[in-house]
N, C-alpha and C positions, 0 to 999 in steps of 0.2 A: 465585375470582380469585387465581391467583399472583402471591408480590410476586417482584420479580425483580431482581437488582443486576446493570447492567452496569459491569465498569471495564475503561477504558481507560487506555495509556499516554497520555499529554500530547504526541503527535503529531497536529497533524489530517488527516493522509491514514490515521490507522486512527483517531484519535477522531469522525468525521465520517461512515464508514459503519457505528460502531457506531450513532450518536445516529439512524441512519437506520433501522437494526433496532429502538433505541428505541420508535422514532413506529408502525412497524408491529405490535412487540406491545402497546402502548397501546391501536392500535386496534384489537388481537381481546380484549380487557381484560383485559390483565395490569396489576399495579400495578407501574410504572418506573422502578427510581432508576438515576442515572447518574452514578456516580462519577470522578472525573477531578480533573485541578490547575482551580486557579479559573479561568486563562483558556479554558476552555472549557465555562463557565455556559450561556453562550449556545446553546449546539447541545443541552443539555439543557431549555433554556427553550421551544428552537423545535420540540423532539420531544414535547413536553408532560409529557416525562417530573421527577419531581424530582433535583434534583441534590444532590451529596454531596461536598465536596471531600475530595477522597484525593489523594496526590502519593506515586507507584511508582519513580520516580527520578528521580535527579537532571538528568536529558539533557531535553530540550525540543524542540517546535518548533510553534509555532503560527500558522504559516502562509507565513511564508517563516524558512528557518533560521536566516539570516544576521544577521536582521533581530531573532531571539526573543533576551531578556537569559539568558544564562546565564551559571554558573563559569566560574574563568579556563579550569579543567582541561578542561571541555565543549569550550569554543570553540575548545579551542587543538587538541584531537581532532579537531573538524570541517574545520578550516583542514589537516591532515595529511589526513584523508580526502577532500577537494579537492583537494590537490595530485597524491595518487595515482593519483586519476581520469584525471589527464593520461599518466599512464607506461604507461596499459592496464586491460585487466579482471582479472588476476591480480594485480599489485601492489596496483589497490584492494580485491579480495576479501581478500587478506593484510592489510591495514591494519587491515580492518573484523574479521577475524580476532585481530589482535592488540587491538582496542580493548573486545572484547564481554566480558569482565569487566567491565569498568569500567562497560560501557553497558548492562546487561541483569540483574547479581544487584550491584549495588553496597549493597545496607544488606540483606538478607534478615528478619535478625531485626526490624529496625524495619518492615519491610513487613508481617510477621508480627502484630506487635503492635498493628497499625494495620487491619489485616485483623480480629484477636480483636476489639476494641473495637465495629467496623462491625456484624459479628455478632451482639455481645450485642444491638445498638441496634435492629435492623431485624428481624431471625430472619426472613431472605429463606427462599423454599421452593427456589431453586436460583441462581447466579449466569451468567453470561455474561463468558468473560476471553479478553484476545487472546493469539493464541497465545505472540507474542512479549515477553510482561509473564510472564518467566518465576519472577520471585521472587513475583508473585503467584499461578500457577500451584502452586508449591510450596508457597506458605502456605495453599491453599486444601485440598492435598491432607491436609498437617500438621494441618489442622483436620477434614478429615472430612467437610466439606460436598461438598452437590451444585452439580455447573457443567457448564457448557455451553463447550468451546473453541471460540473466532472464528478461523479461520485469517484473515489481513487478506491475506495475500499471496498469492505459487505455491502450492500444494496440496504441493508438496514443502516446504514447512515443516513438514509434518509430516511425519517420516519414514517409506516405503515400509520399511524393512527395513535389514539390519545394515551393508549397503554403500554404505550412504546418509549423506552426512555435510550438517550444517545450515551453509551458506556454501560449497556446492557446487554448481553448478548442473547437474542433471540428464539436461540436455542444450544444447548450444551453437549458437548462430545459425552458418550458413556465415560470414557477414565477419567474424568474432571468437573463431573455434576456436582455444582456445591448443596450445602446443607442448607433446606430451605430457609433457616433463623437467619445463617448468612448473608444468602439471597435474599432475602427481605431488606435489609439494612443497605445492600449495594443499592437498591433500587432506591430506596427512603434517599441516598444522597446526593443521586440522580437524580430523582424530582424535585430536590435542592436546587443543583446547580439548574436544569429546565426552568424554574422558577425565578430563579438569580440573572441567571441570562434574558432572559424572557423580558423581564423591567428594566434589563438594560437595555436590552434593543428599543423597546419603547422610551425611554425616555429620549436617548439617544436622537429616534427619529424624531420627537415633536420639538426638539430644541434643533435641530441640523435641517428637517425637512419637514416643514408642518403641514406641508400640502400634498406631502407623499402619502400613500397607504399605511395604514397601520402594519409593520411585521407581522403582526401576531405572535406564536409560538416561536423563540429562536430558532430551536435547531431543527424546527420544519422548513424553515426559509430556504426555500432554490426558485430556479427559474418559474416563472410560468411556461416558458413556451419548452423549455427541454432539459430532462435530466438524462445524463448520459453514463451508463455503468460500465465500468471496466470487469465485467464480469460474469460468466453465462446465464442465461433465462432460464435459469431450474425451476421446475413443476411446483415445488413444496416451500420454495419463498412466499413470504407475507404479502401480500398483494399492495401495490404502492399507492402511492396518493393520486387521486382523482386530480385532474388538470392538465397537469403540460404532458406533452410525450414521453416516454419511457423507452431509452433505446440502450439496450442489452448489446456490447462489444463480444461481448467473449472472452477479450485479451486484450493487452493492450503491448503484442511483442512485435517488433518491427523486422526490418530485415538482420536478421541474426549474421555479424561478423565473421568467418572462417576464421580458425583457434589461428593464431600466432605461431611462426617458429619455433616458438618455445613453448608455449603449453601445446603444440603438437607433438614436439621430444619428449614433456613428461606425460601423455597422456600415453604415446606409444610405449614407453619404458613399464608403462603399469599395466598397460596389456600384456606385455611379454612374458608377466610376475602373476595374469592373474586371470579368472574368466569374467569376473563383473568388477565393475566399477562403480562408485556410490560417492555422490556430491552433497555435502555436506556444509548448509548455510544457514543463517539461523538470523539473517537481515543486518540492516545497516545498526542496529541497535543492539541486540541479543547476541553479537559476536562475544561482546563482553560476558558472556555466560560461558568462561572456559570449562568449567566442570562438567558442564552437561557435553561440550564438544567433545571433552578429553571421554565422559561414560560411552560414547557412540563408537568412538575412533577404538578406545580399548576394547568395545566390544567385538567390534569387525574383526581388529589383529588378533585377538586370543581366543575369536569363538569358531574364526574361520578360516580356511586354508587357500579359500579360491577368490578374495574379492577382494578390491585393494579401492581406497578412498583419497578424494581431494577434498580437504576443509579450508573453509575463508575462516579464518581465525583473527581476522583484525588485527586491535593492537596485543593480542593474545597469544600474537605469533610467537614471540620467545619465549611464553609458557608454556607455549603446548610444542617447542623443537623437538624436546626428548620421542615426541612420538611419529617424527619424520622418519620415512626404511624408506625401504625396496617396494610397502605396495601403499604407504601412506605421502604424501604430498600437503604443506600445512602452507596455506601462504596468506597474503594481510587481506588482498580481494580477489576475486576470481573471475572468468567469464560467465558469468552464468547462462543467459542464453547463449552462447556458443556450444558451451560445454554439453547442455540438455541433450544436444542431439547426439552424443556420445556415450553417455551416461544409460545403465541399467535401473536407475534408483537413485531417490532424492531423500532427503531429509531434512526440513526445513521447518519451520516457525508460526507455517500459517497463515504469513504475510499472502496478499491481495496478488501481488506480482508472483512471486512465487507457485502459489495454486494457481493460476490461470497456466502459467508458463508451462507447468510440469503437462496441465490438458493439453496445453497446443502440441506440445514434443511427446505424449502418450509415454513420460514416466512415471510410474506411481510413486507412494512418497508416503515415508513415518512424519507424522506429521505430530512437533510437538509445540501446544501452543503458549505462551506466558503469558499475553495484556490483551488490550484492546479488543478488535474484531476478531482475533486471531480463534477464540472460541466458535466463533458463528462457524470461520468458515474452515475448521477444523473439522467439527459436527460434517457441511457438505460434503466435504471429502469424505467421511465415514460413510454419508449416507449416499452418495453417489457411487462409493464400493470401490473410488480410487485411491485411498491412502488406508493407512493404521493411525491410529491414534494414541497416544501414549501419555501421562504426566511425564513431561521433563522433570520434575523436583524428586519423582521416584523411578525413574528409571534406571537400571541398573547393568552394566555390562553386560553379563548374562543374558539380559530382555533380546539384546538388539539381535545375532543372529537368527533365531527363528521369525520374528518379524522382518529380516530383510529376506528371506527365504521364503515367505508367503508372499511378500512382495515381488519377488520376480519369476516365483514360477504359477503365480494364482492372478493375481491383481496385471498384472503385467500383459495379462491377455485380455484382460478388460477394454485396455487404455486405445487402441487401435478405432474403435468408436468413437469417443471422448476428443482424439486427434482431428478426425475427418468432421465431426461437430464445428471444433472451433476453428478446424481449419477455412469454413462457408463464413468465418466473421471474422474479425478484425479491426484495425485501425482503418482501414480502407472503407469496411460497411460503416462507421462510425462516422467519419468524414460526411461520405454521402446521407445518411441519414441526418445529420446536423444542417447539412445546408439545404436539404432540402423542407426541414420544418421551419428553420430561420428564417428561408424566405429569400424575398429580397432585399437588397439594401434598405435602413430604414431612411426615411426623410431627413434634407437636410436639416440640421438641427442650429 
């Protein structure tokens, strides 16, 4: 039986389909610890696996962002990465560009040292790190041990090759192509920070591990022996890097909850009031984008007669009350894999978890994206023929009926494939595939 460490950053849209990898190698019997900040005990309690408190940086978000206590310096980055959301998708990919020192290698050697300690304690046979927990990535390398990288997001987090840069998106949705002048400058400060990172990690290692490997490029750095995506093996992805295995999940949803007493009473009340239903989330971060929830929501009520909406509105909730009825439902968080299997239609953000989840449940989804990946995998859904795509920052009431009306009686027959697709993967083929390239225990050390 392998013992096996997962750590995760202290995010729950990638601490929540690690603890889901958890539960599955549990149950082909590996022994599970799950490292993470203490507020997420819980998702290592529910994966059965044990937990381990480790804290990889100082940034946070435990379930809505707004809402999680952080530094002043945190919050006050967040509050600038929401504002930039509104200017467009270059401005905020520049932001997030300019903040990822800060958010991503902020204490290296104290991750290090926290890392040694873990190791002495456990003497796991291999570990499991997300991709983007990069100073653990590096402490993991500096030490020598065996792991397994979690890609949480696009498959281009991990980089295809030398012309690939990480906060670049691979390819652009039609509504949201930027201007190539633009584009050139996002890239130009990517190859900054790729360059910045890059001598850090080398310096890093020849003062911490002078016998280890050289890094090389930072944010090429994963496993040798297995990169594991939470995300399907589309035909028209960049083809990945040469070496360790590539093992395509599909999804990373587990066994999905039955709704509660109570979002069973509201979801029936809004049947009663209506013939579709449309779930409306826009992730642990972009809840704070009330204006765009309140464009969507008022679209639905005033453009439509038949279809009534549940939105996660965060701490948004008592600005956006006024638009709670008879077929609208506004609350701080939702089910969301529960709810999918109920739901006619989604409309979401673009997040990794979300597009996956919408394939596994065969609902399609306007898909609108603000930062990060959310572009890449934006563009998939367009060009997979399962979502719409739209600018959030121009969007306008008006837009949203006839876009959810091609969504459920066009796209929505689509999704029936896409279902039975990812319903042959999961957490379960991810498991087995992990242990089986891992191997055996390694030696004792």
């Amino acid at each position: 039986m392998p013992r096996i460490v997962i750590i995760s950053p202290p995010f729950f849209s990638h601490a929540r389909p690690l603890s889901v990898l958890a539960a599955a190698l549990r149950e082909r019997g590996a022994d599970v610890h799950f490292a993470c900040s203490e507020a997420f005990e819980d998702l290592a309690v529910r994966a059965g696996a044990r937990f381990v408190p480790l804290t990889v940086t100082r940034n946070a978000n435990t379930g809505v962002a707004e809402a999680t206590e952080q530094e002043a310096a945190e919050a006050a980055r967040l509050g600038e990465f929401l504002d930039a959301t509104r200017h467009g998708a270059v401005p905020a990919l520049m932001t997030q560009a300019r903040h990822r020192r800060a958010d991503m290698l902020a204490d290296p050697e104290g991750v290090l040292a926290q890392l040694r300690a873990l190791d002495e304690r456990l003497r796991p046979d291999w570990y499991v790190v997300d991709q983007l927990g990069y100073a653990v990535t590096l402490g993991l390398h500096c030490l020598g041990v065996r792991y397994a990288t979690f890609c949480p997001g696009h498959p281009t987090y991990v980089l295809a090759g030398p012309d690939s840069y990480f906060g670049v998106p691979y390819d652009w949705p039609a509504a949201l192509r930027p201007d190539p002048r633009r584009l050139a400058d996002l890239t130009a400060a990517a190859r900054e920070n790729d360059d910045a990172f890059t001598t850090l990690f080398e310096a890093f290692a020849r003062t911490e591990a002078p016998a280890a490997p050289a890094p090389g490029r930072a944010f090429a750095l994963t496993s040798p022996d297995a990169v594991l995506y939470s995300y399907p093996e589309l035909p028209w992805l960049p083809v990945p890097p040469a070496g360790p295995e590539h093992v395509y999940a599909g999804h990373m949803v587990g066994t999905a909850e039955p709704l509660d007493d109570d979002w069973s009473r509201r979801l029936r009340r809004l049947r009663e009031r209506a013939d579709r239903v449309v779930l409306v989330a826009l992730g642990t971060f972009l809840s704070a984008r009330d204006d765009v929830l309140r464009a969507v929501v008022s679209g639905v009520v005033d453009g439509t007669d038949g279809t009534a909406v549940v939105v996660a509105a965060g701490r948004r909730t008592a600005a956006l009350a006024d638009l709670a009825g008879d077929r609208v439902v506004v609350a701080p968080s939702v089910p969301q894999q529960s709810l999918l299997a109920h739901v006619d239609a989604m409309v979401h953000h673009g997040g990794n978890n979300s597009f996956t989840e919408c394939l596994r449940f065969g609902v399609p989804a306007l898909v609108l994206p603000f930062s990060s990946d959310q572009f890449a995998v934006a563009r998939d859904a367009e060009r997979a023929g399962v979502g719409v795509v739209r600018d959030p920052n121009t969007l306008a009431p008006h837009d949203v009926p006839a876009v959810l009306h091609f969504l459920t009686t066009t796209v929505r027959d689509r999704m029936g494939r896409w279902a039975r697709q990812a319903g042959e993967r999961g957490p379960d083929h991810a498991a087995a595939r992990l242990l089986a390239v891992m191997g055996e225990p390694a030696p004792v050390r």
